[in-house]
Structures are given as C-alpha cells and as structure tokens.
C-alpha positions as CSV (number, residue, x, y, z in Angstrom):
1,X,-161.2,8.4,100.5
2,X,-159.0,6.8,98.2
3,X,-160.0,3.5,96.4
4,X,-159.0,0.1,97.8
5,X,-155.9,-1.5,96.2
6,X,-157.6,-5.0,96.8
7,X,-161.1,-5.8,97.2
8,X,-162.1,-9.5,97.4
9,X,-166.0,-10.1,98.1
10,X,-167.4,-14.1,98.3
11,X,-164.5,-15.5,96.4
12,X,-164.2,-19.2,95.9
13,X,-162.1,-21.4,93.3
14,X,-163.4,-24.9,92.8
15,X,-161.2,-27.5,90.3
16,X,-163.7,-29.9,89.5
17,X,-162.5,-33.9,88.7
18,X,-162.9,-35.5,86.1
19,X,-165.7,-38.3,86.6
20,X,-164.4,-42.3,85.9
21,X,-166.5,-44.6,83.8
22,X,-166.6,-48.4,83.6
23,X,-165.6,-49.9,80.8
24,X,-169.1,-50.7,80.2
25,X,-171.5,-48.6,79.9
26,X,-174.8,-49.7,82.6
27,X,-172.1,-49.1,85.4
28,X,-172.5,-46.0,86.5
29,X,-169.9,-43.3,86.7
30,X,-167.4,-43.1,90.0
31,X,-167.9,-40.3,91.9
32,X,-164.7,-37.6,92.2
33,X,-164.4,-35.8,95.0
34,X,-164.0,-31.6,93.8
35,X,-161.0,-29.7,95.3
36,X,-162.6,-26.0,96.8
37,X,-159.1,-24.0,96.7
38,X,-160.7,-21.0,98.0
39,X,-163.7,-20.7,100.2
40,X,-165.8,-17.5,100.5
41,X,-163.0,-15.6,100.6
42,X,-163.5,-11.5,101.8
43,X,-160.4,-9.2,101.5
44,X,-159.8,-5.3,101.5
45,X,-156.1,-4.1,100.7
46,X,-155.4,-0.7,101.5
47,X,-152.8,1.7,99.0
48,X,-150.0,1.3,100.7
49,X,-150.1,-1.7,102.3
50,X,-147.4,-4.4,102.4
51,X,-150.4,-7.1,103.0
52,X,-149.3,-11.1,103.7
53,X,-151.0,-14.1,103.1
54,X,-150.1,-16.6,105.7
55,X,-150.8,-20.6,105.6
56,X,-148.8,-23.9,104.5
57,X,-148.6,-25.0,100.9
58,X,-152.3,-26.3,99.8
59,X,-153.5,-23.4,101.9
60,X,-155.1,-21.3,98.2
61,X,-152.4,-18.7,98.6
62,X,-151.2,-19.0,95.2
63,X,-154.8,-19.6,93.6
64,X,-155.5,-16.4,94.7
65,X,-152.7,-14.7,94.0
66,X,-153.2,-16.0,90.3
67,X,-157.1,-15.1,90.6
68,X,-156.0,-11.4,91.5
69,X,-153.1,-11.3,88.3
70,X,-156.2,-12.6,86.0
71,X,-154.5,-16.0,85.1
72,X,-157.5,-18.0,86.9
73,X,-160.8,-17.6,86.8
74,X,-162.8,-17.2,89.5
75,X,-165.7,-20.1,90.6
76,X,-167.7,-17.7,92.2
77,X,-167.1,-14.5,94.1
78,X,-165.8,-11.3,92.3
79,X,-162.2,-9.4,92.6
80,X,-161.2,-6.0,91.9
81,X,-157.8,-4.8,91.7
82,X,-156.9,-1.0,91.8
83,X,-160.5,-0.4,90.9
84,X,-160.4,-2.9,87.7
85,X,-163.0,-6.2,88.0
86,X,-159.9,-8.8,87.4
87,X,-162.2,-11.0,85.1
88,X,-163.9,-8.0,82.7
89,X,-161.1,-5.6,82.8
90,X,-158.2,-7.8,82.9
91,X,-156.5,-6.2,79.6
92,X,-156.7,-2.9,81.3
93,X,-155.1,-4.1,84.6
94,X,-152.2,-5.9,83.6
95,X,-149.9,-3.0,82.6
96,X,-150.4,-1.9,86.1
97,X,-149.5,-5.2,87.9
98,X,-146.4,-7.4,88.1
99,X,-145.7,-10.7,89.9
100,X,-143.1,-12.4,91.3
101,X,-143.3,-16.3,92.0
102,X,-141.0,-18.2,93.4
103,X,-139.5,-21.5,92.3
104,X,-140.6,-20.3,88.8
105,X,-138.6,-21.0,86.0
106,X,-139.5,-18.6,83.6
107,X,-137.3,-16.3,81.6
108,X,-135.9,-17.4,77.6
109,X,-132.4,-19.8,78.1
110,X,-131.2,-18.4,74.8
111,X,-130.3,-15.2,76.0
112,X,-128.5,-13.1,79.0
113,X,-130.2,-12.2,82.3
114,X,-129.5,-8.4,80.8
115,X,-131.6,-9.1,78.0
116,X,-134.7,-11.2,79.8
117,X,-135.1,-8.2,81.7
118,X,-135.2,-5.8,78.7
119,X,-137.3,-7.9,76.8
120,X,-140.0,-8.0,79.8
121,X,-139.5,-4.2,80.6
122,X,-140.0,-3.4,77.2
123,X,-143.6,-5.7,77.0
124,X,-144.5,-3.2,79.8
125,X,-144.0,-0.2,77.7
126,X,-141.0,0.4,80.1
127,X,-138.6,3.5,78.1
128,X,-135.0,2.3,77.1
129,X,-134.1,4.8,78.7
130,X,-135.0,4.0,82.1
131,X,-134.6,-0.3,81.7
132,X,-130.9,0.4,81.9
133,X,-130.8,2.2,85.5
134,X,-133.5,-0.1,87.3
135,X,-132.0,-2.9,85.9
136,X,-128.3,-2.1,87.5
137,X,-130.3,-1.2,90.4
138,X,-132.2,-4.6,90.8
139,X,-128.8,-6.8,90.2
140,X,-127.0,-5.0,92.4
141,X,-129.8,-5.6,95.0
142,X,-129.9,-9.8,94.7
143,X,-126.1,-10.1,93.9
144,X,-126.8,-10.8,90.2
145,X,-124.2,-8.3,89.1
146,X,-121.8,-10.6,87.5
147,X,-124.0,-13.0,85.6
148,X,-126.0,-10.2,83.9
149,X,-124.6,-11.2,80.6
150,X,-124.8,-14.7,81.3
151,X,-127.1,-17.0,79.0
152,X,-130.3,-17.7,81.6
153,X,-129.4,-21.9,80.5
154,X,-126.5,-21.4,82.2
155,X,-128.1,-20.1,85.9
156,X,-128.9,-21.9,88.9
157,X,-132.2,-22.7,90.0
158,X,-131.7,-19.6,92.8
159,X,-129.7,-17.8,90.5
160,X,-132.6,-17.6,88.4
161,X,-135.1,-17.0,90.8
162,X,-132.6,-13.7,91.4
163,X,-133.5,-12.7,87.9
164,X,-137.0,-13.5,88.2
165,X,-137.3,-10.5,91.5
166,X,-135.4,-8.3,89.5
167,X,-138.1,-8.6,86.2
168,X,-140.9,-8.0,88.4
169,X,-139.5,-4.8,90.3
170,X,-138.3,-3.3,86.8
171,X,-141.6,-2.5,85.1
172,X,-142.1,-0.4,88.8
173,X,-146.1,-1.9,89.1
174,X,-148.6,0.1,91.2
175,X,-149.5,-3.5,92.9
176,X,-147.1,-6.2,93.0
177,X,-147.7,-9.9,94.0
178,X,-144.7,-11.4,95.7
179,X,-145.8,-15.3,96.1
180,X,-143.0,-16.8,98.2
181,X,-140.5,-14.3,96.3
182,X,-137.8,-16.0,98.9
183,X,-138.4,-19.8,98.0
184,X,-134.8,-21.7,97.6
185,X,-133.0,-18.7,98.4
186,X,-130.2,-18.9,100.6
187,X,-129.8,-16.7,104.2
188,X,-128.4,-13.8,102.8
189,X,-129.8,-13.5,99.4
190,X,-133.4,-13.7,101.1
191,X,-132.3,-11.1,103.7
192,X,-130.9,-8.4,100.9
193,X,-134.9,-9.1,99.3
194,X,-136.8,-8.5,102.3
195,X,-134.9,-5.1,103.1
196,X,-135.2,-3.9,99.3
197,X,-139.1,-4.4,99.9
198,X,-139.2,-2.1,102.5
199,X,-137.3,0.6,100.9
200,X,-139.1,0.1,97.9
201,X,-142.1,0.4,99.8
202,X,-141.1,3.8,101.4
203,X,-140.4,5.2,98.3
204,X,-143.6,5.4,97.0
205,X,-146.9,5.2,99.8
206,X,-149.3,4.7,96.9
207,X,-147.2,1.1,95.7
208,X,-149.2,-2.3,97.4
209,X,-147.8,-5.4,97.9
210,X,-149.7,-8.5,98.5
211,X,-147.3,-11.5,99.6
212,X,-147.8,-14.9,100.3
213,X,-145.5,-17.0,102.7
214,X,-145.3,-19.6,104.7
215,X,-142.1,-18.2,106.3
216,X,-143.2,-17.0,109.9
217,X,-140.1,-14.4,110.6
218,X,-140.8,-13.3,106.8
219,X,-144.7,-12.3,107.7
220,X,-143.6,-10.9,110.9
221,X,-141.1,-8.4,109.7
222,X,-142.5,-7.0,106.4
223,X,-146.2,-7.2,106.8
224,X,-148.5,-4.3,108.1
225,X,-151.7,-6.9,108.1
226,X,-151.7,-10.4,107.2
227,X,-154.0,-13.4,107.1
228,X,-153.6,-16.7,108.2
229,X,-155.2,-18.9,105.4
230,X,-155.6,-22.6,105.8
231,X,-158.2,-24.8,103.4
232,X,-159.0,-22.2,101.3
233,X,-160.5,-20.1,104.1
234,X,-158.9,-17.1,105.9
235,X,-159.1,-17.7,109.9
236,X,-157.9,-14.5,111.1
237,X,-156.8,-10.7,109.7
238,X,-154.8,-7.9,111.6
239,X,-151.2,-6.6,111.8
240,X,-148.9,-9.0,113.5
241,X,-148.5,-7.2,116.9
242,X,-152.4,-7.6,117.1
243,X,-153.0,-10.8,116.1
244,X,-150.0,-12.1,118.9
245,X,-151.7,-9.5,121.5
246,X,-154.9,-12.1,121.0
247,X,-153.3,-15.1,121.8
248,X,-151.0,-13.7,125.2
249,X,-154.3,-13.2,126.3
250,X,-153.8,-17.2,127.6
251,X,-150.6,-18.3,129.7
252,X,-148.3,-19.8,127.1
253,X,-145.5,-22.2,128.3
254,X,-142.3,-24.2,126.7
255,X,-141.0,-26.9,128.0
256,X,-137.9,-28.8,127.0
257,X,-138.4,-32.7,127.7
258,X,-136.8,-35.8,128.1
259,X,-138.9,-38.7,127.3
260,X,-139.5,-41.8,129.6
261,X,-139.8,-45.5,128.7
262,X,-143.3,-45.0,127.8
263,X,-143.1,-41.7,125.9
264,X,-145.1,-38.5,126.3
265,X,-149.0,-38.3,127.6
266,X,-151.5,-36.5,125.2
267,X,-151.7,-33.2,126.8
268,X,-154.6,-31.6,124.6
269,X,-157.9,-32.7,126.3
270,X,-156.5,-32.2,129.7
271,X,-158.4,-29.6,132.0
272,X,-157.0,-26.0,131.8
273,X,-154.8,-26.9,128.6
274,X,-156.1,-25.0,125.3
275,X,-153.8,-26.4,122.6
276,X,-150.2,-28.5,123.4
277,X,-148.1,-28.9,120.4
278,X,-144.6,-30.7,120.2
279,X,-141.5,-30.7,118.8
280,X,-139.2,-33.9,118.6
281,X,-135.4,-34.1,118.2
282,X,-133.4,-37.4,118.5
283,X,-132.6,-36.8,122.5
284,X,-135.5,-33.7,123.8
285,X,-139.3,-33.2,123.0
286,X,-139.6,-29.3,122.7
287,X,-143.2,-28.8,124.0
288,X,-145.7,-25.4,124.1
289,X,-148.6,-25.4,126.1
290,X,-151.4,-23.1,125.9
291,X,-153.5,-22.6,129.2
292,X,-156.8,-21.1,129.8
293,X,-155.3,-20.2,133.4
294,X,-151.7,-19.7,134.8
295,X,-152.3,-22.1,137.4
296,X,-153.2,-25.1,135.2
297,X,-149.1,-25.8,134.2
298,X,-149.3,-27.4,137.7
299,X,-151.8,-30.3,136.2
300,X,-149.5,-30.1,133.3
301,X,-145.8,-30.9,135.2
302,X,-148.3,-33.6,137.3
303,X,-149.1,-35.5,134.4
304,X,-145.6,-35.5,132.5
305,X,-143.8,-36.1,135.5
306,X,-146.6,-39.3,136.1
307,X,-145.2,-41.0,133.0
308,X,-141.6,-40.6,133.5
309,X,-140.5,-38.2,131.3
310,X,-138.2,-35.2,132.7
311,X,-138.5,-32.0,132.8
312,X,-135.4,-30.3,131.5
313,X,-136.6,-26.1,131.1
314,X,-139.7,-24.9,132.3
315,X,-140.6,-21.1,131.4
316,X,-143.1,-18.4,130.3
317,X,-142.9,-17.0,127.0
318,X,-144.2,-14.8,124.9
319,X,-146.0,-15.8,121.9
320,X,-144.7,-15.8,118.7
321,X,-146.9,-15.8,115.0
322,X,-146.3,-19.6,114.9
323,X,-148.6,-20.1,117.9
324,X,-150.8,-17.3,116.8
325,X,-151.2,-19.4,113.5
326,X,-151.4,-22.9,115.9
327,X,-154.2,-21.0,118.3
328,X,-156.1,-20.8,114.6
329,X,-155.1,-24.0,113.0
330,X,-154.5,-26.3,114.9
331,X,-151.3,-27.4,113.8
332,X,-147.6,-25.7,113.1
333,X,-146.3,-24.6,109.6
334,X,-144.4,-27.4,108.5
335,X,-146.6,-30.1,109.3
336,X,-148.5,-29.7,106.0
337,X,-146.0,-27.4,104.3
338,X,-144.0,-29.6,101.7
C-alpha cells in the first residue's frame, strides 16, 4: 500500500497575545484573549489526490497550508508530508514541495518574469536544460507570453500572480499547495488555471495537490475530496458528489421574494424548517429553505404570506456545495469571507 501523501494527526496552531501592563507596576496584567487557528485537526491525503480545503477567510486554511510547506510551526499535533515529519525533516522535504499563494507578491522587480522563473527553477536543482521548455509551457498556459521579458516592477498585481503559478508548476513538485492559486484573477485567466490542473494532474497519478478555496464552483470541479473548514476545525470530509448526496437527504426549497411593509419573518426556529438562509437585492429577497419534511414548505408559504411579503418563484432544487457548506456552518461563504 503506498504511503499517504498527507497525514495530519491532532494538529492545532495557537498565536498567543501579547499580555498589556499598567503603567504601574501593582496593577496586574490585562488578560489577551489567544487566537486557536487550527483545532485538533486529523487529515489523510492520498497520492493522487487533488484534495480542497473549503471554508471563508479566518477559516486556518492557509495556517495549514504553511504548517504542511514547514514555514509555521505547529502548537501541538504532528504533520507528515510524503513520509517526511514537516518540523524534523523539513530540509529534506522542501525539494520535493512547491507552493502557490495567491495575492502574493513575491518574485525580484529588478528583473524579467523569464528570469524570476530561472532563478527559482534553478534553487530547485531544476536542469537548464529543462527551465527553458516548462517555462514556455507555463506562459503559454496563463497568457503570460508576451511579458516574459518584462521587468516583474512593471506587472500588474494579476499579471504577477500569473508569474507566481507559473514558478510553482516549473520545479514539477511531487506535492503542490495551491492556496487560492485563482485570487484576483479575472474569468478567463482563472478558467485556463483550473483546466491546466487537471491535465497536469493526469499526467502524472503519483503528483498531489492540496488546495484551499473559498470559491464554491472551484472546489466543485477540481476536487476528488474536500473539507469544509470553519474556526480552525474541519466539519465534514468526502468527494463533492457525497457530501451534496448528505444534505438532499432534506427537502431543499428557493424562493424568490418580494418584501412587505414590515419585512421578512425569521424562518429558522419554525417547526419542520432545518436552516433558512437569504439573499437580498435592492427589489427581491432570494430565500433557501431547508425542511426536515416536504410537507413543511406549506407552514413556510403560511408564514411569509402572513406578513405581506410575495411570493414571486417557488421551486425544488437540488442542492448545491454552498448549502452543503450552510447545512455545516451555519452561514454562506461570503458572510465572513473578506
């Protein structure tokens, strides 16, 4: 059986705060409050695997991600990657890593995108030889073809985030960490990424990727697995057609409203309804109710219609990963993601 690309047992990340003292010395020191980024975390990644992490900003996706590429330290808990203990063998792990971040700004303004990518290749042990063809290869695939002998200074903040996919795809890493490789990108450019993962994936069934996202349709196409993460803790793990299977186990409804004079009741606490969750525009409410039977949406239309608002669509739908993540945490994507 082969070895786990990821193994992640009772992992937590704590940032402690800094404690405030009066400036006299009998009052005693204010208590700070500690931030726990990560929570017990447990994790297996299998060779292979395109594997997401799913939750808003402030979720720990990224202080795991940089717990896993050995540039945090662990509070308690212990990591391996391919095999290698990331805190006592992270010299020997790195040449076999790469990671992509997005929004980073990373890369030396002094000289071309061409020569940032040699210059990273080459701390990689990558040959001369080969820099020249992956590096082609990678421009072509974000549209970065035309600026490759352009100084980095001179980029855009995407145009640069371009340049950053192509370094980490160029040293060809047996694991790769994508965290939100798609950040500030526009339409195309991010659909162009998403179908060179893929390939790249099929070229080699022993390469892993690990992503994080908060991009629903992004976790949905490219992942095998995922886990939703929220507060530092992961809430649920399986591919995405099992983890929506779960959750059309309960009637799901969307409604498209028209508020009264006195707005909209509170749905969530009425009998039969699960979880209700809204969406406002400057004319309609765009509402999703989750039942624990079918015949419930009749107390639901009842209670609407009671405070004058109008019911403009009424149908069944199927549910999509947003309301798998909702049925988990309570809340949609973008209410904390920002």
């Amino acid at each position: 059986m082969n070895k786990l690309s990821i193994r992640i047992e009772g992992l937590s990340r704590v940032y402690r705060k800094k404690r405030k003292r009066k400036w006299f010395r009998k009052q005693p020191a204010e208590s700070a409050k500690d931030f726990v980024a990560l929570d017990d975390v447990n994790l297996e990644v299998r060779p292979g695997e395109l594997f997401g992490l799913l939750g808003p900003n402030g979720a720990g996706k990224t202080t795991l991600i940089k717990i896993l590429t050995t540039l945090l330290s662990p509070s308690t808990g212990n990591a391996w990657v391919d095999g290698l203990d990331v805190v006592k063998q992270a010299k020997e792990l790195r040449p076999r890593i790469n990671m992509v971040s997005g929004g980073e700004s990373s890369g030396y303004g002094i000289l071309t995108v061409r020569e940032n990518i040699w210059l990273f290749a080459r701390i990689y042990g990558v040959p001369n030889e080969q820099i020249k063809a992956r590096t082609d290869r990678m421009l072509d695939v974000v549209g970065l073809a035309d600026k490759a002998s352009s100084r980095v200074s001179h980029l855009s903040t995407g145009q640069r985030q371009k340049m950053n996919f192509c370094r980490g795809f160029v040293t060809d890493p047996k694991i790769l960490f994508l965290d939100e490789p798609t950040l500030g990108l526009d339409v195309t450019a991010a659909r162009n990424i998403r179908q060179f993962i893929q390939q790249w994936m099929k070229e080699d069934p022993r390469r892993t990727i690990l992503l994080t996202t908060h991009y629903m349709a992004e976790a949905d196409e490219l992942c095998d697995r995922l886990a939703i993460v929220d507060r530092g803790k992961i809430l649920a793990c399986n591919s995405p057609t099992n983890l929506k299977r779960l959750v059309q186990e309960h009637p799901l409804f969307a409604m498209t409203l028209s508020p009264g004079p006195n707005g909209l009741p509170e749905l969530n606490g009425l009998a039969g309804v699960r979880q209700a969750t809204r969406t406002e525009t400057p004319t309609t409410v765009e509402l999703k109710v989750s039942l624990e039977e079918e015949p419930a949406i009749g107390s639901v239309v009842s209670k609407i219609a009671a405070s004058g608002a109008k019911i403009l669509t009424l149908r069944k739908v199927e549910p999509t990963l947003e309301d798998v993540f909702i049925e988990h945490v309570g809340h949609g994507i973008e209410s904390e993601a920002g």
